[in-house]
N, C-alpha and C positions, 0 to 999 in steps of 0.2 A: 527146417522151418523156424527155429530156434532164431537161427544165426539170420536170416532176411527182418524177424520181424524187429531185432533189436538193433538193427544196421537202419530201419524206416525212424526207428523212436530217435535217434541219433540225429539222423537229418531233420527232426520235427525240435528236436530240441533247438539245434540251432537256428533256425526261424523264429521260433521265441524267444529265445536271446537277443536276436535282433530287432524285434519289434520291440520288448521292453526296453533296449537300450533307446531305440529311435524316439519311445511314448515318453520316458525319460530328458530326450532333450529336446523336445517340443514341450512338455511340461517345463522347465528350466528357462527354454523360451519365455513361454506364457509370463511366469514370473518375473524375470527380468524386465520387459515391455511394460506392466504391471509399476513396479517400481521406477523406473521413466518417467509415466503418467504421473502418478502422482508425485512427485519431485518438482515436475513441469507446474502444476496445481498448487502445489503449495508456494512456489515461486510467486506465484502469479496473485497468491492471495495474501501472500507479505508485502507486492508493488502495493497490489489496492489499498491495502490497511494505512501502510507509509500516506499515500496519498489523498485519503481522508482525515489521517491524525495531521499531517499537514496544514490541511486547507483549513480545520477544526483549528488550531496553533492559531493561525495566521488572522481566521475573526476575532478570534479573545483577545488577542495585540491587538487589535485596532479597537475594541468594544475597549479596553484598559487605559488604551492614551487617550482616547473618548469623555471618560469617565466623567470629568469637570469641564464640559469643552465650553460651555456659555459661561462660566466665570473664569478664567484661564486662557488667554490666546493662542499658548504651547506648553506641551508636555509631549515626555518621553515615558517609556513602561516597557519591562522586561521581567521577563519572569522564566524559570524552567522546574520540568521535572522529570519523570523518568521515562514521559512520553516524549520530550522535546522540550527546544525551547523556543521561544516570541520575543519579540520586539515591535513596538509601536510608538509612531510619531505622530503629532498634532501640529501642523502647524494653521495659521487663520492669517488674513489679510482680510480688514474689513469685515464683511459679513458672511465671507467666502471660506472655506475649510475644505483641507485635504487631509486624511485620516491613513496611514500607510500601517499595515501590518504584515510580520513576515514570520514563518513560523519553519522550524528546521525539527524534522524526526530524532530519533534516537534507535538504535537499534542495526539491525539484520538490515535493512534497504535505507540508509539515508537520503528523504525528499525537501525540498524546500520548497514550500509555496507563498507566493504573495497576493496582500488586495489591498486596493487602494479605493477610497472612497472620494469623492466630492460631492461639497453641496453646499447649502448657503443656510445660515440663520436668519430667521424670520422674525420679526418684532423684537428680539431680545431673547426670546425664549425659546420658540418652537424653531425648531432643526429642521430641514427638510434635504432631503438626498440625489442630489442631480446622477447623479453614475457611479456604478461599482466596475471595477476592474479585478478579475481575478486571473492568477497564471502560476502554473507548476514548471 
């Protein structure tokens, strides 16, 4: 009676052995998957960041070459720092202006995006905005 019941414990063992090992790499799985996601996530949230510090770059260039644009017919402006950097043009014909800014990331995803403004000054003074263009 001995010798059957410890011959049944042997077979039981190795059933357990084997689920642990299988619960084991289904766990390992899970993990792995797991890490994937978020890899994928963070990815995704370095494009975005790029592509807002970008488009951010790329107004300040244009708000910089802007700066003096009713006493000045053109100007240039650049500037960078450890987000990127900008550049922006002024040029005017008349009463008419186009305001170009481009701004480049720094970092883990480099984006460049640009915007270009036109529009016409008014009396001397007052600015007004006919169209924004923007493009990544």
């Amino acid at each position: 009676m001995k010798f059957s019941f410890r011959a049944r414990t042997t077979d039981q063992r190795g059933y357990v052995l084997i689920t642990a090992i299988a619960l084991a790499v289904l766990y390992f799985g899970l993990m792995e998957l797991m890490l994937i996601d978020s890899s994928r996530a963070l990815r995704e949230a370095q494009r975005f960041r790029a592509r807002v510090v970008a488009s951010s770059l790329a107004e300040s260039a244009a708000e910089l070459a802007a700066a003096q644009m009713v006493s000045r017919p053109s100007a240039n402006a650049s500037a960078s720092d450890e987000q990127g950097s900008m550049t922006g043009t002024l040029t005017t014909s008349g009463s008419q202006f186009e305001l170009n800014g481009q701004g480049v990331t720094a970092g883990v995803v480099p984006v460049t995006a640009t915007v270009r403004v036109q529009g016409h000054i008014v009396d001397g003074t007052h600015v007004a905005i006919d169209y924004t263009f923007h493009s990544q």
